[in-house]
N, C-alpha and C positions, 0 to 999 in steps of 0.2 A: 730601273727606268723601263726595261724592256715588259716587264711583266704589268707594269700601270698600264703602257699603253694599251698591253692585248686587254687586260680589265673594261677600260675603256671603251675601244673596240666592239669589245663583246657589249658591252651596255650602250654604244650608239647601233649597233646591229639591233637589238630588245629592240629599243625605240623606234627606227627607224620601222622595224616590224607590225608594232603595234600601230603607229601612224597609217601606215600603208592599207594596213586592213580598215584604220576605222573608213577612209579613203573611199577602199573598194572594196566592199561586205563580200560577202561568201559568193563565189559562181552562184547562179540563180535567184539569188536573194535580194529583193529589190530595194536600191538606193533609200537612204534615208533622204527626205524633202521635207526638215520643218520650215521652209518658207513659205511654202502655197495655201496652208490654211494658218499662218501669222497674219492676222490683219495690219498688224502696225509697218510688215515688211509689203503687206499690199498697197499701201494705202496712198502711193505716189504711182498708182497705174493708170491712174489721169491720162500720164504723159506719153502712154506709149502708143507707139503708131508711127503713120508717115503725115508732116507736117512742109506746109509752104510756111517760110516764117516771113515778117514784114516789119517794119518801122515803124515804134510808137502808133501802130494799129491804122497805118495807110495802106494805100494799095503798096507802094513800095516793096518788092523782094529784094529782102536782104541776105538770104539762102533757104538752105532746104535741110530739115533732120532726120532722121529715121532713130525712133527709139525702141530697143526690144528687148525682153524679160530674158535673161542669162543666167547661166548657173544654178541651176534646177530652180528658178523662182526666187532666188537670192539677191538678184542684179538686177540693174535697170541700164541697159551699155548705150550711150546716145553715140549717132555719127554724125557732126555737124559738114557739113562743106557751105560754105560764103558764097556769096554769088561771084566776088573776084577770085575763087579756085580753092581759097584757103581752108585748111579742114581741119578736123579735131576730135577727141573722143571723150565721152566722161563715162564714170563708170559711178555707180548710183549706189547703196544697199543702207538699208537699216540695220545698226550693227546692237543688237542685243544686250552684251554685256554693255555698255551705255547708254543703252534704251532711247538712241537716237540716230539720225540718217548723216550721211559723211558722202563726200562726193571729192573725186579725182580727174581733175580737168588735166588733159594736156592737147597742148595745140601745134598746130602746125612749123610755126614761126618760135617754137621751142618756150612757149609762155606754159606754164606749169601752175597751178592751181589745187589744194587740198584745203575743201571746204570742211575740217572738221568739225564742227559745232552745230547746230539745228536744234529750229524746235517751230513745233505747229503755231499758228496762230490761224484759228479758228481751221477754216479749208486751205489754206498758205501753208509750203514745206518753204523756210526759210532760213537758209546757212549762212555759215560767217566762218571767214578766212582771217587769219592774224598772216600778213604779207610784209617783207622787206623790202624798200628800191632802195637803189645808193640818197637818196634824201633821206631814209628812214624808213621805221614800221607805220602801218597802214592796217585799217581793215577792209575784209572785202563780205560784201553783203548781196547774197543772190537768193531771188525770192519767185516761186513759181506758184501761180492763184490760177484755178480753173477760171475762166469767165462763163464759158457753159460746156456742155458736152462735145462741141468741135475747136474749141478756143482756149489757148493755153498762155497766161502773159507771162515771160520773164523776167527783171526788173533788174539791174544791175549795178551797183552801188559803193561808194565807197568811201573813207572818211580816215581824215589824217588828224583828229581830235579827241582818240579814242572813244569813237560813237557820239560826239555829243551836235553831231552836223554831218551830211550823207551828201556828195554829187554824185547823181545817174552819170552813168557811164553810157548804158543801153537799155531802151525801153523797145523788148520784141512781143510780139503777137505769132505764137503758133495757129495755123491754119489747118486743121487735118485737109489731109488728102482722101478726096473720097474711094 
């Protein structure tokens, strides 16, 4: 037994080795970045900036986000805060080996959200949650459409019929900040 484990051992040392490096390349050797010339991992830079958000496109503020490019161009990290204090984070990326975007909501008030699924529709990033409450599974549908160069809608949606009928939850209007 004792001689498996040193085996072992020695073979998560290897690994943990090679991990580390591919990590952190040689002293002076500059980080690998295939994100920033990935179009498909740019292509939700829409959203980044500082926005006033507002209600179904009123004057109404509803809070404020800040969204900004993370992990050498890999990320897209949103910080939401409500206008009643509540706050939250999502974390953005186009994941490659499934040649589609995945998004990791968690909030304040302990609501947790993994939009795994996406797919474009025309200029629209639009993901889908498969979600449990003690009534059941549920989907959850979030959909971001530039409206122009300073306007960003979120759409927010959800359906207890396996997709075949959607109620908005929340319809916001990001505002950039100039």
């Amino acid at each position: 037994m004792p001689v498996r484990l040193i085996v072992l051992s020695g073979a998560m040392m290897v690994f943990v080795g090679v991990a580390a490096r591919a990590q952190n390349p040689q002293p002076g050797a500059a980080p690998p970045n295939p994100c920033r010339a990935d179009s498909n991992a740019r292509r939700f830079d829409f959203w980044v900036g500082e926005w006033k958000v507002t209600a179904s496109n009123t004057a109404v503020v509803v809070g404020h986000s800040q969204i900004v490019i993370v992990s050498g161009g890999c990320a897209l990290l949103e910080n939401w805060t409500a206008a009643n204090g509540a706050d939250g984070k999502s974390l953005n990326t186009y994941n490659p080996s499934l040649r589609h975007w995945e998004q990791f909501w968690v909030g304040s008030g302990g609501a947790v959200t993994e939009y795994r699924d996406s797919e474009w529709r025309d200029d629209t990033l639009v993901y889908l949650a498969h979600s449990i409450s003690p009534s059941g599974p549920y989907l959850q549908r979030l959909s971001f459409a530039p409206v122009d160069s300073n306007t960003v809608r979120q759409l927010g949606e959800t359906s207890t019929d396996g997709g075949q009928s959607w109620t908005i939850g929340y319809d916001l209007y990001y505002h950039r900040v100039p």
